[in-house]
Steps between C-alpha positions, in 0.01 A plus 500: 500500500432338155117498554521885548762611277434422089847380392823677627591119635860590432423863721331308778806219537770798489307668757473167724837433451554848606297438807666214581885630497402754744555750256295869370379469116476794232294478271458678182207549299225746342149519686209287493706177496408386866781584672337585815274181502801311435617551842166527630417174407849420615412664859209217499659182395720524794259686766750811507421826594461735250581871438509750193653813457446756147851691522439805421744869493364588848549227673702491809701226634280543823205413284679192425654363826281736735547744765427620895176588615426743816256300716370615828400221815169598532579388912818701576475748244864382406598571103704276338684426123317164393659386147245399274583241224471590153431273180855333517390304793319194316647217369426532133524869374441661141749772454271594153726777299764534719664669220237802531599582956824729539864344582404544884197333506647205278804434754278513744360195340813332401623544816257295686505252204871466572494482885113345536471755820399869520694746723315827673615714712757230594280256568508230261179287387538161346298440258310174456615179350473409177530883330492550112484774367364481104633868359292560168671746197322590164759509265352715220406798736806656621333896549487623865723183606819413733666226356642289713908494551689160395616449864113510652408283201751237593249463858263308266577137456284443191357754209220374342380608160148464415400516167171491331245184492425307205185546351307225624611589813376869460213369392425252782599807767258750348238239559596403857505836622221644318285256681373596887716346731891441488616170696800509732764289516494214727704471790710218482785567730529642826794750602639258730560281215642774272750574754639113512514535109714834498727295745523218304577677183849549676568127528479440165780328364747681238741338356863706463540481086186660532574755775799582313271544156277717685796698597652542124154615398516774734859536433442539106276760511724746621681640162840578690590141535257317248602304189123495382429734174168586575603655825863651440243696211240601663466491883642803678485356831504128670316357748670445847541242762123504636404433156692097521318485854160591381530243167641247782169520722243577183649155349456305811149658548418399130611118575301485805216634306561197240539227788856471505761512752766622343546773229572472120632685216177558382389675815783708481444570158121563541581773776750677327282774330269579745825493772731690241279745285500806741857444613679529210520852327515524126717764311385765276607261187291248581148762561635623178489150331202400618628249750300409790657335842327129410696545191832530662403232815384239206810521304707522844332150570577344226878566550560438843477084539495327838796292577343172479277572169 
């Protein structure tokens, strides 16, 4: 992915890690940063199929997971209801401004990200193995938009912020795709392979001091019960028990990804934004003050200590 996308290296291993817990990514960002070849050129590394949908006011959740067709038997003249697929059914699938489709359409979405099947007229259509879903959001933009409740935000494992390139990088990606021609990534794993991975993510080995410290960072963030200042200030709502599950499984993904067997403190501490930041809710104090969620996770990190540190 590195030899199509122009830095973002911490983007592209959140989004592997992502891939490789099983789990849906937002990610958050303003346009032309190359968030649709980034999981393009993710498609191609692993030989996935690929889909792309531009959410839009009008569009209907049977744009999204399909609908019946009248067909007619050109022998016997018979007519019958023939459900066609829509976009959803593809293994890798870019959800681009989901912010910008109404509430219906959107649960139509979440819903099949949840269950990984699509039910029609009672019939219900798996859909095929691996699917992730990559939901983009522009941040700054907010007219004409249907933000997305807390509870369907908790359905993403990972958000993933992606901020602006340096200038030599900006530099070296005006040249590259000024030029004629724009490479695509090599393939370098097949989805057979990608599936052992996802299962072996689960076998990694996690150690109870640090199941437990995965469990009081959850735990802390929620300002009823918390002893941290940071958060008792200026969250208005916690994160809840999916939250220590998804930090679990993004941590044993990350040590995977580093060629270990067993998870860390710093994987846990590594995931903790990107599993935390659209989970926990600040407070009108802390938009008043200026105080952003990393701000409140960072100093949350630094107090909570694992039992064996």
């Amino acid at each position: 992915m590195s030899s199509v996308i122009i830095g973002q290296d911490a983007v592209i291993e959140s989004l592997v890690i992502c891939l490789l817990a099983g789990g849906h990514a937002l990610v958050e960002g303003v346009p032309g940063l190359g968030k649709t070849l980034l999981v393009k050129s993710l498609a191609q590394a692993t030989d996935l199929t690929f889909q792309r949908v531009q959410f839009t006011p009008d569009l209907m959740p049977s744009d999204i997971i399909g609908t019946e067709i009248l067909e007619e038997n050109q022998t016997t003249r018979q007519r019958l209801f023939r459900f066609q697929p829509g976009p959803v059914f593809t293994q890798v699938l870019l959800a681009d401004e989901i912010n910008r489709a109404p509430p219906k359409t959107q649960s139509a979405l979440l819903e099949a990200m949840q269950e990984r099947a699509v039910t029609f007229a009672g019939v219900t259509h798996a859909l095929p193995a691996p699917f992730f879903v990559l939901a983009t959001q522009n941040p700054i933009e907010q007219a004409g938009t249907y933000p997305l409740p807390e509870a369907q935000l908790d359905r993403f494992l990972l958000r993933i912020d992606v901020g602006y390139p340096s200038e030599d990088e900006e530099m070296m990606m005006v040249s590259r795709t000024t030029h004629a021609g724009l490479l695509d990534a090599p393939q370098v794993m097949d989805v057979d392979s990608l599936l052992r991975l996802q299962k072996l993510v689960r076998d990694i080995e996690i150690g109870e001091h640090l199941l437990r410290y995965a469990t009081r960072l959850v735990r802390a963030t929620r300002p009823q019960e918390s002893r941290v200042a940071a958060v008792t200030k200026h969250v208005g709502w916690g994160a809840g028990p999916r939250a220590g599950q998804a930090l679990v499984l993004a941590a044993k993904a990350r040590a995977l990804m580093h060629k270990r067997l067993a998870v860390t403190r710093d994987d846990i501490g590594a995931m903790l934004l990107p599993v935390l930041a659209h989970r926990v809710l600040r407070n009108f104090e802390a938009e008043a003050d200026g105080v952003s969620i990393a701000d409140i996770l960072l100093a949350l990190r630094a107090e909570i200590r694992a039992d064996k540190d």
